[in-house]
N, C-alpha and C positions, 0 to 999 in steps of 0.2 A: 498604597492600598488600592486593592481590583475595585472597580465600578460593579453592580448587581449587574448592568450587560455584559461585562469583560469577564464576570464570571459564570455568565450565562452560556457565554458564545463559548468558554473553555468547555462545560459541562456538556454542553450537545456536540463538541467537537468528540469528545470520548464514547458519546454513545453515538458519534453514527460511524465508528471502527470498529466491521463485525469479529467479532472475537474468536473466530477461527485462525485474525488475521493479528490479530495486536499485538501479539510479541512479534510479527517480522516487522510491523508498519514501527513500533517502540524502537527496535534494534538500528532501521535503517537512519529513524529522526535524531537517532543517539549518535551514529556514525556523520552527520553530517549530509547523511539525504533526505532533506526534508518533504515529508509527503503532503497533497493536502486534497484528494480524493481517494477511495479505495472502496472495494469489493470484494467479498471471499467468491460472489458466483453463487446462485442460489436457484429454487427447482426451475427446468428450465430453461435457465442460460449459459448459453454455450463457452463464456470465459468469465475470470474474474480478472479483478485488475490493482494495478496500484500508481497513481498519476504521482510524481513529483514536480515540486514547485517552480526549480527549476531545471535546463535541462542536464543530463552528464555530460561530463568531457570523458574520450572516446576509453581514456586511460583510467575511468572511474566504472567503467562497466565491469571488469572481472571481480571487484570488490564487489560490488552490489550483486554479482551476480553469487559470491562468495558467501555472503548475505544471506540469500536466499536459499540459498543448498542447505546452510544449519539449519535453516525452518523447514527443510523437506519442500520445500516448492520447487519446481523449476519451471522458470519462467522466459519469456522471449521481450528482451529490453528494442523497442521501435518508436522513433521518433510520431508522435500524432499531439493535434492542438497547441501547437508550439513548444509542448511540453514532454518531455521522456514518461514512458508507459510500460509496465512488466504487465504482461498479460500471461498466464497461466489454468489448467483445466479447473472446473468451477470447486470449493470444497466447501463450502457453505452447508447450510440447515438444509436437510433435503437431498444433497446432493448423493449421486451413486459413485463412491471412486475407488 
């Protein structure tokens, strides 16, 4: 049985994936790439993002990038903070695209 933290920390985990974004960040956690920062990009900022946990191997990026094309994004997968990052134009609340 979850601890009231463990259920805490699941609950704010779901809402801070903005929902422009959560079927590709759901799709890619389902595939085996696990995310654990992300952004759709909001008024403003010049990209959005999506950090996974850990990095790809070089033969896992046409997949993710695979990935990402069903959800209409297209994105630029670049090593940053030790960790792989898909940055992409912003499509958040606000944004003009």
């Amino acid at each position: 049985m979850k601890t009231v933290s463990e259920k805490a920390k699941v609950g704010a985990y779901k809402k801070a994936i903005d929902k422009e974004i959560l079927s590709v960040v759901k799709d890619l956690n389902k595939s085996g790439y696990k995310t654990i920062y992300s952004c759709a990009g909001h008024n403003g900022e010049k990209r959005g993002y999506i950090m996974f946990k850990n990095n790809l191997w070089k033969a896992d990026r046409p997949e993710v990038e695979s990935i990402l094309l069903r959800h209409k994004l297209k994105g630029i997968i670049f090593p940053e903070y030790r960790r792989e990052l898909v940055r992409f134009k912003p499509i958040g609340k606000g944004c003009k695209t």
